[in-house]
Structures are given as C-alpha cells and as structure tokens.
N, C-alpha and C positions, 0 to 999 in steps of 0.2 A: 935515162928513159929506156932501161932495158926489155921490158915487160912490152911497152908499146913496137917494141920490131919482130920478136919473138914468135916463134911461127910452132906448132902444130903440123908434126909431118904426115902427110897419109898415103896408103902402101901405092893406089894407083889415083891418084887424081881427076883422070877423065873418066873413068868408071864408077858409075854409081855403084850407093848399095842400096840394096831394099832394105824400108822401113814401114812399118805400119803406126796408122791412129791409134793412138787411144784413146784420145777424146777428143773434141771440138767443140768449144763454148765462143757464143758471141760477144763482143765486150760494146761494140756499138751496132749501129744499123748497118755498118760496111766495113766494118773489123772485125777479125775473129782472132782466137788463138789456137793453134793444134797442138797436141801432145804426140810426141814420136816417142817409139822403143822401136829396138833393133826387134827384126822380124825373125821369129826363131827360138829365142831368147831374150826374154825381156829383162834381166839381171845382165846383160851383156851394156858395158859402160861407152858413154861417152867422153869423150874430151875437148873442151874449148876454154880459149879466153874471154874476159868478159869485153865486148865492141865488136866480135868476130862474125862469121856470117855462114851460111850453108846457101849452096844451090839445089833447090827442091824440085823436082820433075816431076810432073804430072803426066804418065804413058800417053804416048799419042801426041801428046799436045805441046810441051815444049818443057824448059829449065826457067827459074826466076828467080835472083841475088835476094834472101830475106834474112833480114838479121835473127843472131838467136836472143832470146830473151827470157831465158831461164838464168836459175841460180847457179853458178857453177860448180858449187860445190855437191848439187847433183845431178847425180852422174847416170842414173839408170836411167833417164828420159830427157826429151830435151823439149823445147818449147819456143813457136815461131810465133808470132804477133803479125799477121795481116791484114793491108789494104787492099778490098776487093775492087782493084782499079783496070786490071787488064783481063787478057783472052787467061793467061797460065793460072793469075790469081784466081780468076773465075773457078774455074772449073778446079782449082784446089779449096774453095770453096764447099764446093759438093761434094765434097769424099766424107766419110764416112765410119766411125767407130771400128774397126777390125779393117779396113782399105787399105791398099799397096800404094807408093809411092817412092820413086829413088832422090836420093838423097846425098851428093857430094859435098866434101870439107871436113872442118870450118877453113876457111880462109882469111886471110885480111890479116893487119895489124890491130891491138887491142890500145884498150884505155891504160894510161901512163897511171898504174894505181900503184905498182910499187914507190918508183920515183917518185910520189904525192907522197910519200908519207910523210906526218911532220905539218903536211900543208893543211891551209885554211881548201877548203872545195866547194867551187858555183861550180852546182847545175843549172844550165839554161835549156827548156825544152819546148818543142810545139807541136801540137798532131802527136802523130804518131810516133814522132821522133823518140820520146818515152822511152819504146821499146830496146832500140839497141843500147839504151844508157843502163835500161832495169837490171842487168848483171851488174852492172858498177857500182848500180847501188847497193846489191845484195853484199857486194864486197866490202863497203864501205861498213856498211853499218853491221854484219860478223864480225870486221877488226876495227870498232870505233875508237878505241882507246887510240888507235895508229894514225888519226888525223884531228886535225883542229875543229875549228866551227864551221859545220855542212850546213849549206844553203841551199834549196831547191825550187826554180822559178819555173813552173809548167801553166804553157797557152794554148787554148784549145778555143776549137770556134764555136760550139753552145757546152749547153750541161751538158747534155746526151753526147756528146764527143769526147767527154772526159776518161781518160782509160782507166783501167785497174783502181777505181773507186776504194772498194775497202780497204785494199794495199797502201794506197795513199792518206789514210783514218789512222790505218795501224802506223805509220812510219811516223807522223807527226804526234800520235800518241806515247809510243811506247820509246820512241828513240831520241835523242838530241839531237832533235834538225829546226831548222825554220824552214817550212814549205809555206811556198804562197802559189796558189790556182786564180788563174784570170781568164774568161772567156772573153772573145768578141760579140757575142750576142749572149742576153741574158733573157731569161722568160722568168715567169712571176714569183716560184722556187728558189730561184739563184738569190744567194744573199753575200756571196762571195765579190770578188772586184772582176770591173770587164773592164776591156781594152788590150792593149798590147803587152806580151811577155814584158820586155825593156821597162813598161814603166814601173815592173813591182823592184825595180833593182833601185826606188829610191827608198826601199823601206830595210836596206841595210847599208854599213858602213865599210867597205871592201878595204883589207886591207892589200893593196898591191904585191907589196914586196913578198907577201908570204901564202900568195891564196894561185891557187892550179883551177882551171876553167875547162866546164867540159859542155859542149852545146852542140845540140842535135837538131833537125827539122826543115821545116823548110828551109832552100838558100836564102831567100829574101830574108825571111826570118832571124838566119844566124850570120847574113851581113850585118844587121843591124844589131843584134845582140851582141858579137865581135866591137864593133865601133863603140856601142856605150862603155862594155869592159875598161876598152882604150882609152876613153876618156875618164874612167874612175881611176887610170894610170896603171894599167896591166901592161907585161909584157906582151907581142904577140906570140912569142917563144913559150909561153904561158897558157895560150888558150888551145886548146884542141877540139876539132871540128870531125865529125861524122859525114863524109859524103856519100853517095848512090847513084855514080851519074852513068846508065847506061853499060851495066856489068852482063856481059855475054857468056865465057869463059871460066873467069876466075882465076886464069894465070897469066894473064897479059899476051897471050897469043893474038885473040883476035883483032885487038887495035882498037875494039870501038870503045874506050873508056881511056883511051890515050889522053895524056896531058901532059904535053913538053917530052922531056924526058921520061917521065911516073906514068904511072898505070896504076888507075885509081882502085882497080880489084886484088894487085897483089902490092902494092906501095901505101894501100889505106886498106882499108875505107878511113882509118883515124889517121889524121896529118895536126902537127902542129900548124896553125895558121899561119904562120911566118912562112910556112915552105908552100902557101896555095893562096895569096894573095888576090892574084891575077884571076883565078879562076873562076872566083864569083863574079867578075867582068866579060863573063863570056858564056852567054845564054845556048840552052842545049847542045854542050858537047857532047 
C-alpha cells in the first residue's frame, strides 16, 4: 500500500499561497465546484494524489479541509467540489471568476490505487462523498487495462442531489464499469432505483478474495456500507474509508482531529478500515 502513505512535500506548510478562480459552476442547489490556477501564472503546475486534500482560505474569514476533485493527471488547475454548509464555505461560495484566495497542501494520505492493481474495485459512495473518490476514478479508468471488474454504487437523496451527471453518462457509456445511482427520494422524472446505497450491492457478485473497497460519505452511511462488504466476506484490511472529522491545521498540531494515537489530517483522511474501527463508535470527535 505504498501510494496510500506517500505524501507530497511542500516548501512551507503554514503559509498559504495565492490562487485565483477561474471558474465556478453549480452542480446542485448547495454544491458548487471551483476551478484554481496559480495566481500569476496560470501554466504554473500542480501536484496531488488522488484522495488528498487542500486547505482553502477565504481572507478575513477563516481555512476549510476540502477535498480535491480533479483529475490528476492535470496539472495546470485544480478542482474542489463544495458543500455550502458553514461560515468559510459560505462565503467561498461568493467569490468570483478572477478572485483571490489562499490555498495550503495537498495533504493527507491517498487511495491505495497502485497496490489495487490486478484487483476487482467497489466504489461505495453517498452525497458528496463522490468528490474525494472522482480522482480515483479518473485513475482508474486512464489505466483500466491495470484492474479487474469496476463497480460503482453512488446514493444521493433526490435527482437534483445527483453530482457530476454527464460524467456519470460518459463513464457508464464509454467505459467498462457497472454504475448503479439510487436516491432516497424520487420525483416523477427518476426512473432509476431509490433507497439505500447498500441495497444496489445485491446486483453484483463480490468476489472477496480479489476485490479492494473504496467508500466515501457520510459515517452512518459508510458504517453500513463497511458491514454489508463484511458480510459479502471482505477483508477489513481490504476496505478503505475517507474521513473529515473536524481538520483545523492539517498537520496534526492542533489536536482537534485527534484519534488515539492518529490524526486524522496527516494519518488519513484515507485509513484502511481495520485501523478505525472504533471510530465510527464515537459521534463528533
């Protein structure tokens, strides 16, 4: 699992840098996505893993952990997928095509996509969870030849909560996957299946011994998508979990993302589930 520890050094870590918009498209009623280039030089590259994350600053107002959610294989812009939930999001909400903003990272460990090779690959996703997995899948499917039978199960709670629509058209068109979309609520459009993520995993045949697990979204959500796995006879060693619990810093200083011994901003955000068991047992750390 080399790729999943592997870090991305950068010259000073507490110091942002400025970056500007280039764009901002809505993708729901309270998500949007922004496009960053380095301010200055727009040919000027980025570097991340796919699962990794930046801390984006909005002047004045504060720092907020968002995953990135581009392809990594480019490099001149990067791309953050937001929930407009708090004061920081807010107000990065409101910025603006040519706007300033600073910008620390990436941080975190990534998606075990070398170590997968060879493997069968579930995706399990909900909300927005998408986001931090969409580099993984850009990766997956540039080196499909590199892995088995891709499977991807995304739940969202109506249509209109559905993300990156086309993207999801083209992937199940042009590529060898099986996607299956389920909402919780369905209006008179949806012809697709509602209910829980978990129950589209009886419309495939897992094979254990050979398949890598990757599950993003809410906790509750990816308790229960972990435990169906488990009983299709996954390892937990096997499944790998996306958390976001309360990242201030991004290098484990300030404590508030502490867990045990780990720090979930520079020890994750991606943990094999074997090593965070407990965690989903222990509401807002």
């Amino acid at each position: 699992m080399t790729d999943n520890k592997s870090a991305i050094k950068i010259a000073d870590p507490m110091i942002p840098e400025t970056v500007k918009v280039k764009k901002i498209f809505w993708e729901t009623e309270d998500v949007f996505t922004m496009e960053l280039v380095h301010e200055g030089d727009e040919r000027k590259e980025f570097r991340f893993k796919p699962g990794q994350f930046n801390m984006l600053y909005a002047f004045g107002v504060g720092e907020s952990a968002i995953s990135i959610s581009s392809d990594s294989s480019k490099k001149t812009s990067l791309l953050h997928t937001i929930h407009k939930v708090g004061y920081v999001t807010n107000e990065l909400s409101k910025l603006k095509r040519g706007d300033i903003l600073g910008l620390r990272g990436p941080f975190g460990t990534s998606w075990p996509l070398e170590d997968a090779k060879g493997k069968d690959i579930c995706i399990i996703v909900g909300g927005i969870g998408l986001a931090p997995l969409r580099p993984a899948i850009y990766h997956i499917l540039k080196h499909r030849k590199h892995y088995g039978k891709i499977t991807l199960y995304y739940g969202a709670r109506t249509p209109r909560d559905i993300l990156y629509t086309v993207e999801l058209e083209t992937w199940k068109k042009k590529y060898d996957i099986q996607l299956e979309v389920t909402v919780d609520r369905a209006d008179s459009s949806w012809r697709g299946h509602i209910g829980v993520v978990t129950a589209l995993m009886n419309y495939v045949k897992l094979l254990p011994e050979k398949t890598r697990a990757m599950v993003c979204g809410p906790e509750i959500m990816m308790k229960y998508a972990v435990d169906e796995l488990i009983k299709h006879g996954m390892d937990e060693k096997e499944i790998f979990v996306s958390l976001e619990r309360n990242m201030k810093c991004a290098l484990g200083f300030c404590g508030h993302c502490q867990y045990g011994p780990s720090f979930v901003c520079k020890d994750g955000p991606v943990f094999s589930f074997s090593k965070v068991t407990d965690i989903f047992e222990i509401k807002e750390l």
